[in-house]
SERO-4910 file (N, C-alpha, C, O; in steps of 0.05 Angstrom, whole numbers):
BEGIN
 pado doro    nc1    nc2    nc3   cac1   cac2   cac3    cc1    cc2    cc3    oc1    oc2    oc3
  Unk    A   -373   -540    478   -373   -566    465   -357   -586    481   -334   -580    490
  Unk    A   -368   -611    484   -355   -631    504   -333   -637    486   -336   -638    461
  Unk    A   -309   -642    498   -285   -659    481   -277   -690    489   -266   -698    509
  Unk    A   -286   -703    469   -288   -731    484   -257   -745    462   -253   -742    438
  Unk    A   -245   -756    476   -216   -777    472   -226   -803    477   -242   -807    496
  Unk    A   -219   -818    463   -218   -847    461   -190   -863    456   -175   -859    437
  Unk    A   -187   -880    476   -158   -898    482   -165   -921    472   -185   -930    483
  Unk    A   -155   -937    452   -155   -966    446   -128   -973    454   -107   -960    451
  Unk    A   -134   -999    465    -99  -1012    469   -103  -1040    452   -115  -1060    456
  Unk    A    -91  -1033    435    -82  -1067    415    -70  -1077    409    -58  -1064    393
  Unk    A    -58  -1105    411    -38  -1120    399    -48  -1138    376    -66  -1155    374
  Unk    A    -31  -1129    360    -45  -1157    331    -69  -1159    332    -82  -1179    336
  Unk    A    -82  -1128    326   -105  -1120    315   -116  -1118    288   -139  -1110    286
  Unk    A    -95  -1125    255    -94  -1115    242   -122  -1114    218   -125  -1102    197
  Unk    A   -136  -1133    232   -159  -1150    216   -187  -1123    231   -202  -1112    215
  Unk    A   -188  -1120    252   -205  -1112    261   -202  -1075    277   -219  -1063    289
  Unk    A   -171  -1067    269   -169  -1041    283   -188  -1022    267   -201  -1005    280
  Unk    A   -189  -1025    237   -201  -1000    228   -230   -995    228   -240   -973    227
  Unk    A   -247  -1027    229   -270  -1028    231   -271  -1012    259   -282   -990    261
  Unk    A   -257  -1026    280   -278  -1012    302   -266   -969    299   -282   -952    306
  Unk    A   -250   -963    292   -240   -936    291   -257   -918    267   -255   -894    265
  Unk    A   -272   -933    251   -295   -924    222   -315   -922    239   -332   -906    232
  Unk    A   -320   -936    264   -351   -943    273   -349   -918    293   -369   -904    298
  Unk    A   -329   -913    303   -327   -889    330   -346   -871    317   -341   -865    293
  Unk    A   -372   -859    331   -387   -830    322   -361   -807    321   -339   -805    333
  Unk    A   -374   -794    304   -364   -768    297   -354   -743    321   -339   -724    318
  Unk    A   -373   -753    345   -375   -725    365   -346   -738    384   -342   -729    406
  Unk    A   -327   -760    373   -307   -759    398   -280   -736    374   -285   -730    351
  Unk    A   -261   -729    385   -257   -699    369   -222   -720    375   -204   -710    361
  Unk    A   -214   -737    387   -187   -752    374   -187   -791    379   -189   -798    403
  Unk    A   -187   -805    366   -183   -832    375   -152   -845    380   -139   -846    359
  Unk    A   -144   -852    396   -111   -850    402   -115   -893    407   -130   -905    422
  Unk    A    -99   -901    391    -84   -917    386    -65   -929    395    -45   -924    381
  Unk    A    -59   -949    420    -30   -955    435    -22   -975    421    -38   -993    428
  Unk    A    -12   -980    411      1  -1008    394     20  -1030    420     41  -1019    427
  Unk    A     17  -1047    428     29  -1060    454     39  -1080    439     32  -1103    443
  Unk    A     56  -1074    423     86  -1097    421     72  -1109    394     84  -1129    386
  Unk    A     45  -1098    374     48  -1107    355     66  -1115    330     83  -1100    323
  Unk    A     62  -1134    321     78  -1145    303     70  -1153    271     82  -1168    255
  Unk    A     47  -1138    269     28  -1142    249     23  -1111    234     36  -1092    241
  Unk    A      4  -1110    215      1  -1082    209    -20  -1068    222    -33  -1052    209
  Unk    A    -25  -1071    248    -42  -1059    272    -38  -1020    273    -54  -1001    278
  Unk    A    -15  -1021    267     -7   -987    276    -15   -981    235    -32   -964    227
  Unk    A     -4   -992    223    -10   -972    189    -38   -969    184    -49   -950    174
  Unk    A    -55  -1003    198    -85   -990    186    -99   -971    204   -114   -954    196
  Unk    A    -92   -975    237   -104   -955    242    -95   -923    244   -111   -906    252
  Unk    A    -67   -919    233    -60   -882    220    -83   -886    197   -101   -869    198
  Unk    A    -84   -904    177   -105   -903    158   -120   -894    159   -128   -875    145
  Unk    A   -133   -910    184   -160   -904    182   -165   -877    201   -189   -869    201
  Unk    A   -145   -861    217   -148   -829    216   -142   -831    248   -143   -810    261
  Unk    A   -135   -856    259   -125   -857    288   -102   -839    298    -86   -837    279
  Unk    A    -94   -828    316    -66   -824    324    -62   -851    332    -80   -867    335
  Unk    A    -34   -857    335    -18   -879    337     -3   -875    352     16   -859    347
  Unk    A     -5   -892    378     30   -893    393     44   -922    404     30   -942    407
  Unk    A     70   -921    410     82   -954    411     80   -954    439     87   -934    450
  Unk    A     73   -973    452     86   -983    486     97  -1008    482     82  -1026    473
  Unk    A    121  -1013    489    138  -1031    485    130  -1055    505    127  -1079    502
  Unk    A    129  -1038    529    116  -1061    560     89  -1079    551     68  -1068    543
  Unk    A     91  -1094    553     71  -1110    555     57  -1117    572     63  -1131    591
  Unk    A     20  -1099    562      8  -1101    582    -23  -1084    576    -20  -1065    561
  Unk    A    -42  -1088    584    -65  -1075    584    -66  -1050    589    -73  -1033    573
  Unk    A    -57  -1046    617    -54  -1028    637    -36  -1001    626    -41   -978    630
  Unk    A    -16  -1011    614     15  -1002    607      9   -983    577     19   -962    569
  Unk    A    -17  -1004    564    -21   -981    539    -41   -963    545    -42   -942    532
  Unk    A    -57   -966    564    -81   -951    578    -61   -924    581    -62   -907    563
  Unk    A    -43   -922    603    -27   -908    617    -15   -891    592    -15   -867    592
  Unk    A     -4   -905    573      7   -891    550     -4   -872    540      7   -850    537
  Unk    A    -38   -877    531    -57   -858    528    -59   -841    538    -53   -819    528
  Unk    A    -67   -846    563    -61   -826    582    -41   -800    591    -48   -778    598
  Unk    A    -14   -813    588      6   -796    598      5   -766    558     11   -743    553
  Unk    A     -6   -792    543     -1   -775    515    -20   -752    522    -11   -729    522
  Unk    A    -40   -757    525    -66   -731    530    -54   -710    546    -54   -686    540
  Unk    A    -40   -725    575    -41   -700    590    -13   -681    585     -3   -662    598
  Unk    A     -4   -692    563     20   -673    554     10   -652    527     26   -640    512
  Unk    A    -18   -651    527    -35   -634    504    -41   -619    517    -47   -623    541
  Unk    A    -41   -595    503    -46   -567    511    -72   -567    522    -74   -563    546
  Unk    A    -99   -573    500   -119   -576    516   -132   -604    518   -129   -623    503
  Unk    A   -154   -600    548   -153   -623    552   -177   -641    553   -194   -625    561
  Unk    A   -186   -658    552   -215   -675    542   -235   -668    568   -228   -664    591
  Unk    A   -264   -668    557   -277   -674    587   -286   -701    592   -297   -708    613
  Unk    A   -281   -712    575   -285   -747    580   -265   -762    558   -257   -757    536
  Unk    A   -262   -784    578   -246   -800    557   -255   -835    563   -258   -846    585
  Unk    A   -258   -845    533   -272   -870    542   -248   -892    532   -228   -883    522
  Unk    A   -249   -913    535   -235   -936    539   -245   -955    515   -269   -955    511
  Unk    A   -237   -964    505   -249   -987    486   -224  -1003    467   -204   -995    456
  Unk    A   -237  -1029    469   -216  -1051    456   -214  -1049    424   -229  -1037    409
  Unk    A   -192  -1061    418   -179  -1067    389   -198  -1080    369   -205  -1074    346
  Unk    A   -209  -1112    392   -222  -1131    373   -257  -1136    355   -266  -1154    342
  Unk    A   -265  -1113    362   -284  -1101    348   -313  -1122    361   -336  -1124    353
  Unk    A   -301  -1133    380   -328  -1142    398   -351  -1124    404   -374  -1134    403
  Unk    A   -347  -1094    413   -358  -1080    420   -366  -1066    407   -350  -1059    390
  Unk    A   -392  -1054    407   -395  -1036    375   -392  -1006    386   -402   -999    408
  Unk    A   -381   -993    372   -360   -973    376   -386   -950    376   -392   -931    391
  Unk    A   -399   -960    352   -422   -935    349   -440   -929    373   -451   -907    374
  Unk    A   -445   -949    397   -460   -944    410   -432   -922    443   -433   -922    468
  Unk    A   -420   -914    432   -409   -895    446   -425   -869    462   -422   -859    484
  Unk    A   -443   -864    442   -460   -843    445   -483   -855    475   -493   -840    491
  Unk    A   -485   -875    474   -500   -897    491   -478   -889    523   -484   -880    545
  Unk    A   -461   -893    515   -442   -902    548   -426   -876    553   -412   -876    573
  Unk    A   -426   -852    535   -424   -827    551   -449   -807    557   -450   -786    570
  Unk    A   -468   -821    544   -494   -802    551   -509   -799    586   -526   -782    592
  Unk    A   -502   -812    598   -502   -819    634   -477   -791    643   -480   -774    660
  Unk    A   -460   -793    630   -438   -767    636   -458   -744    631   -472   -737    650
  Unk    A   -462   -729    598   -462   -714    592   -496   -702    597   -501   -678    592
  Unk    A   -520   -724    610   -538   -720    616   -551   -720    643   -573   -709    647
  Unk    A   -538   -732    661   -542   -739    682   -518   -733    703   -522   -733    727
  Unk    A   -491   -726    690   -475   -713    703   -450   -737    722   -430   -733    736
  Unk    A   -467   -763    712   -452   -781    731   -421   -788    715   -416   -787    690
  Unk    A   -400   -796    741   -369   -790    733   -358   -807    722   -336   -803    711
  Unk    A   -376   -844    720   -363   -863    704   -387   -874    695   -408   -872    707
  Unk    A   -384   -888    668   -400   -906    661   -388   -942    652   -370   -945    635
  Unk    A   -394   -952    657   -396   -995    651   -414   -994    623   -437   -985    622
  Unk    A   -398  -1006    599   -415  -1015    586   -423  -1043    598   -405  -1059    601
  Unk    A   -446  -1050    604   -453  -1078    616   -461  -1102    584   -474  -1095    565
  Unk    A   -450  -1129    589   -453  -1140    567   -472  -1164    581   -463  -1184    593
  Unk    A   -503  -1156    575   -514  -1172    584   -516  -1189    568   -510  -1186    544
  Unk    A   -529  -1218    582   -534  -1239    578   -546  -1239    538   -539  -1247    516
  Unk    A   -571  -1221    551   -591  -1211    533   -579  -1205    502   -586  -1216    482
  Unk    A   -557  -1182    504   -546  -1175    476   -523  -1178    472   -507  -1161    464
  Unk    A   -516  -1214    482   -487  -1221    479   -494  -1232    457   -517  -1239    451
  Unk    A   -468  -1236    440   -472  -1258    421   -462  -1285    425   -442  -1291    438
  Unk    A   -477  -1301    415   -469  -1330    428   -440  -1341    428   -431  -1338    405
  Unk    A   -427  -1349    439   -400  -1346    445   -372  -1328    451   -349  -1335    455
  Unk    A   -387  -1300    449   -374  -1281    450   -361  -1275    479   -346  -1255    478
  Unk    A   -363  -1285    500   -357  -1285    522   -353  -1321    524   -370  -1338    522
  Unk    A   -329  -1323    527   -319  -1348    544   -329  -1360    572   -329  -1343    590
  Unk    A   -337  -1379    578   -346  -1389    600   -330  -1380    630   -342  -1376    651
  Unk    A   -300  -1377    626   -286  -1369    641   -292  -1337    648   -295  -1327    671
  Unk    A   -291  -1328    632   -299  -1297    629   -320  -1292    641   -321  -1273    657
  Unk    A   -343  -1308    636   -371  -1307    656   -373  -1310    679   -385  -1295    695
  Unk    A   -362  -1330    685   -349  -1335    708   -332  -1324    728   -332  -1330    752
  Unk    A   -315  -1303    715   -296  -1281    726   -312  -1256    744   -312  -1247    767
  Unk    A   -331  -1251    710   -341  -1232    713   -361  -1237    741   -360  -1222    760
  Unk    A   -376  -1256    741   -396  -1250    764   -381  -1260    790   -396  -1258    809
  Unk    A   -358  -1268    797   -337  -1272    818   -330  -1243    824   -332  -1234    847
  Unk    A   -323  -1231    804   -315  -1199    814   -332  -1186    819   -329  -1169    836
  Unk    A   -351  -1189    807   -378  -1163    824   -398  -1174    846   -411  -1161    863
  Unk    A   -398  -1212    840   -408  -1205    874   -390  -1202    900   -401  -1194    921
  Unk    A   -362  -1207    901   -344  -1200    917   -345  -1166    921   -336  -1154    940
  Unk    A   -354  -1156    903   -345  -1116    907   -376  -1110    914   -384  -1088    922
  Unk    A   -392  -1133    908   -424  -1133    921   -428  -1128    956   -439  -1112    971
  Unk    A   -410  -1155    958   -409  -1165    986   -384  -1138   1001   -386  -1126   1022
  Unk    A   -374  -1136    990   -350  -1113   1005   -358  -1084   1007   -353  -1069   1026
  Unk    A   -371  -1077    985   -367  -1050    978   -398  -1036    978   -402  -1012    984
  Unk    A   -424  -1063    969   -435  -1050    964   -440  -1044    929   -458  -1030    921
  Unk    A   -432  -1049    923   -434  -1044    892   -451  -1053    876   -459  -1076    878
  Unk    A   -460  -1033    853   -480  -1050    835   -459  -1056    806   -464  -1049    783
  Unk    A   -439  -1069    814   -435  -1067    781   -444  -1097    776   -447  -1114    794
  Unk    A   -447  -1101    748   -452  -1133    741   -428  -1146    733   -420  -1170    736
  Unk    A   -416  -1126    720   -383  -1127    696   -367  -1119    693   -368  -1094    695
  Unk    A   -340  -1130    686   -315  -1114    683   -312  -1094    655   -290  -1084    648
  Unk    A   -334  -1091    641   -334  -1092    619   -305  -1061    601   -301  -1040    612
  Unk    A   -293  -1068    581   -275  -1059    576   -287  -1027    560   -273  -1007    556
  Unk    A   -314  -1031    555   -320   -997    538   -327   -992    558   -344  -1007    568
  Unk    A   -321   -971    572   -318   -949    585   -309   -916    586   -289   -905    578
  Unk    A   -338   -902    603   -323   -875    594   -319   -862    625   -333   -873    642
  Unk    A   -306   -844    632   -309   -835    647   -288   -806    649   -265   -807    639
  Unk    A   -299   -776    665   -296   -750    662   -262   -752    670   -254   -770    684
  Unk    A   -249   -738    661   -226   -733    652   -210   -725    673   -186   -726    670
  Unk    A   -220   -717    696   -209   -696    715   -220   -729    736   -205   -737    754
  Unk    A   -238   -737    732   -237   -759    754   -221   -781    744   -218   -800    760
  Unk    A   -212   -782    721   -194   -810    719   -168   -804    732   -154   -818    747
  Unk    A   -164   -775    723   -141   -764    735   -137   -773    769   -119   -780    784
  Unk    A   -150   -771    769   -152   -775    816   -154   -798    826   -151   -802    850
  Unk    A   -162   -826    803   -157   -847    803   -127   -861    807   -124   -884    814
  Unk    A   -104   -842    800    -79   -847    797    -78   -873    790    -65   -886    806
  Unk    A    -91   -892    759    -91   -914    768    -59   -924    753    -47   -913    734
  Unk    A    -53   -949    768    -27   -959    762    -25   -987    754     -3   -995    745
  Unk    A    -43  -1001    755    -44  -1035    748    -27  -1031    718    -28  -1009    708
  Unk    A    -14  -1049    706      2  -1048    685    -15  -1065    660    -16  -1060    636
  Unk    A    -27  -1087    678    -36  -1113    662    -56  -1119    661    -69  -1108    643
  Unk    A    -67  -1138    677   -104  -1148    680   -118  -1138    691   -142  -1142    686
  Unk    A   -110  -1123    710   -122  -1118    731   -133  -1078    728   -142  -1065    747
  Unk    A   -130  -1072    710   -139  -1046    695   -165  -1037    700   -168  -1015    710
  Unk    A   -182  -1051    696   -212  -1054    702   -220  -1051    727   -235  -1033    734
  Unk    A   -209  -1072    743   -225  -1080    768   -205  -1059    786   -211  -1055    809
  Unk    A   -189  -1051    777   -171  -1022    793   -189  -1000    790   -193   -986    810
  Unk    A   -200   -994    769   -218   -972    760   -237   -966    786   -236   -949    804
  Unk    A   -260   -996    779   -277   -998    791   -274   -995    820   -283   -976    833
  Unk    A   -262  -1017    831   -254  -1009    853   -248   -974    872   -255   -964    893
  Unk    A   -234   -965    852   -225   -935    856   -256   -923    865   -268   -922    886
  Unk    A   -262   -916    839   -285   -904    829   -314   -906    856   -331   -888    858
  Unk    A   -314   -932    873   -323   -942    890   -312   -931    911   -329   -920    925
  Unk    A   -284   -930    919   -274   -928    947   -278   -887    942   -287   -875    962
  Unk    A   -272   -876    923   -274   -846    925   -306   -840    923   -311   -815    922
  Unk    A   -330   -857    922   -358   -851    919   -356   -832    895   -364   -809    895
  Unk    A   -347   -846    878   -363   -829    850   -384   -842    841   -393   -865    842
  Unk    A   -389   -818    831   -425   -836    811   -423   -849    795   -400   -846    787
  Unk    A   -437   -869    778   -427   -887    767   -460   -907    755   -481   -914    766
  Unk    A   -453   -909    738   -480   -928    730   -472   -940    712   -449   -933    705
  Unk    A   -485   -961    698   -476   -985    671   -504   -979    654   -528   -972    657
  Unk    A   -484   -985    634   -512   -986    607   -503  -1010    595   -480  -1018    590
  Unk    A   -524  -1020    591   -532  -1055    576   -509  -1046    534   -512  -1030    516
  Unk    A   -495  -1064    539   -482  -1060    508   -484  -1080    494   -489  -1101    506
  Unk    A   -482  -1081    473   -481  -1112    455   -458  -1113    451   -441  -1095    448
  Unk    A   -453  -1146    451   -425  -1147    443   -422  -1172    429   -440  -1187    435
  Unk    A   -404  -1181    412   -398  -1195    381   -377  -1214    392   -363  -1210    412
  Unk    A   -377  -1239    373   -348  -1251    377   -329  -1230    361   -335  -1214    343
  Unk    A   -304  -1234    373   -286  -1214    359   -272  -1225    344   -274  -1249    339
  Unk    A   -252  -1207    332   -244  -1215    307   -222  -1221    315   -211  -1203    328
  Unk    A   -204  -1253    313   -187  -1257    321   -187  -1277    346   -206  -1285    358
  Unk    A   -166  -1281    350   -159  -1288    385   -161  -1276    406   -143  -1260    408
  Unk    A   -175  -1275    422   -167  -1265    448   -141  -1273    463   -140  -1297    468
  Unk    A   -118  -1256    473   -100  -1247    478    -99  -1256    510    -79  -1266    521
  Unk    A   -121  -1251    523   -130  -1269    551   -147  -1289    550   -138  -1312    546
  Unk    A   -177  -1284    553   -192  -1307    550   -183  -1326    541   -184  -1348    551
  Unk    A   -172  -1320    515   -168  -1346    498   -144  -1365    504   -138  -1381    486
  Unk    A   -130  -1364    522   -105  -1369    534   -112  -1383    563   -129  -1373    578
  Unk    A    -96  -1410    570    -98  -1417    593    -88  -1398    621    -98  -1392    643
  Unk    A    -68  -1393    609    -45  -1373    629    -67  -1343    626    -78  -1335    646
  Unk    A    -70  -1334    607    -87  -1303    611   -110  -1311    625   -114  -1295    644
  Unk    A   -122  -1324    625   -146  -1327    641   -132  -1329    676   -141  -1316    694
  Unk    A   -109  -1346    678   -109  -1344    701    -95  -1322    721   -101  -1317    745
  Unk    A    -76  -1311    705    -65  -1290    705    -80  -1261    710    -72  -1240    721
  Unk    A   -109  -1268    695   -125  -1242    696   -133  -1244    725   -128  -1225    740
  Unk    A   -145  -1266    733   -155  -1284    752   -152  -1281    779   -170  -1281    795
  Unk    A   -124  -1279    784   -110  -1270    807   -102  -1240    809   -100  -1228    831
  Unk    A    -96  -1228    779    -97  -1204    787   -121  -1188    795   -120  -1168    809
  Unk    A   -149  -1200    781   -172  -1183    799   -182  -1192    832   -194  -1176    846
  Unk    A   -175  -1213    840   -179  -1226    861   -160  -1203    877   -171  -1190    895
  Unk    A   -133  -1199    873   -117  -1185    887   -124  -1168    891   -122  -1161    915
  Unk    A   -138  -1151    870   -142  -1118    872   -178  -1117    894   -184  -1099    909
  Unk    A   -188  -1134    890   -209  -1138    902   -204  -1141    934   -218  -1128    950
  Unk    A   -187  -1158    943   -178  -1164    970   -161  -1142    976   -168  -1137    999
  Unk    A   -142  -1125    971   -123  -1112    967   -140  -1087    974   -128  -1070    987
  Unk    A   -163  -1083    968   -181  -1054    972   -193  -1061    997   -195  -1043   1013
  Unk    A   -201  -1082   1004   -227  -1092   1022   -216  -1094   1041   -232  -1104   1057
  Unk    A   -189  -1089   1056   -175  -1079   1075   -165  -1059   1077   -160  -1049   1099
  Unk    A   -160  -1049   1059   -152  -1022   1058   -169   -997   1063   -188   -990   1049
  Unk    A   -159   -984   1086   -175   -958   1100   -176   -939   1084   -187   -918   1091
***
């Protein structure tokens, strides 16, 4: 039986943690919870709603990712995939089965949920964000070769290859570190088309002058930062 883990990292989630943690299918066997400096009831509804729960004090994307992470690999046993997914319930949680089925059928080591054009919801992606997004993949187009379209945040990928990723970005740059990786070690890798919602709440980047630009330069970095690198 596959053992699949799921990492949410959230701050001042408290409107939207449990919906998306009710919507997770049944076949992931723990959903782990990083709470990043919330200040709201983010950590009570999602123990509620049947999450493990843990605090990262650092502030940062990257920093509660890592949290997840270091928590798993101090469990006895250990996941064969572990997928990635946000707090603000943009993403529908149920189609999980969608963005690890490329793993568990086809054998490939990462999957992109891709948020196309097609099954976005109207405003649910910021102009900036659109913008980001197709700046970072045709730059890893032009460098690397790559088909990705998106940075997109639901993601799964095999347990033993995240591990070899050693990834370390703390903050914005979580994503486009992945990808990048995932690229420079030739793993397999494909995107599946996801729908995605305005979310509930603020966005924490997009919605911010400074997070947008902040994200901005940290993917540009990690992008240039690889494309010299032997």
């Amino acid at each position: 039986m596959t053992k699949i883990k799921v990492i949410i990292p959230a701050y001042n989630e408290q409107d939207s943690i449990a919906h998306v943690i009710k919507a997770i299918p049944s076949i992931v066997d723990e959903v782990i919870v990083v709470s990043n400096n919330s200040t709201d009831l983010t950590e009570a509804n999602a123990k509620n709603a049947g999450a493990t729960v843990l605090q990262e004090n650092n502030k940062g994307y990257g920093y509660a990712c890592l949290k997840g992470m270091d928590y798993i690999a101090k469990q006895e046993t250990k996941p064969d995939i572990v997928v990635f997914l946000d707090g603000d319930y943009s993403d529908f949680p149920e189609e999980l089965t969608k963005i690890v089925a490329p793993i568990l059928d086809q054998n490939k080591d990462f999957v992109v949920g891709a948020r196309v054009k097609d099954l976005r919801e109207e405003g649910s992606m910021m102009p900036q964000q659109v913008f980001g997004n197709w700046l970072a993949t045709t730059l890893m187009s032009l460098f690397f070769n790559a088909k990705f379209t998106d940075l997109g945040p639901f993601r799964a990928i095999k347990y033993n290859k995240l591990l070899g990723l050693n990834m370390e970005d703390k903050t914005y740059g979580w994503t486009v570190e992945m990808q990048l990786k995932v690229l420079k070690q030739k793993l397999t890798y494909i995107e599946v088309p996801v729908n995605y919602r305005n979310r509930i709440g603020v966005s924490k980047v997009s919605g911010t002058i400074k997070g947008s630009i902040f994200a901005g330069v940290k993917i540009l970095t990690w992008i240039f930062k690889y494309s010299f690198k032997k």
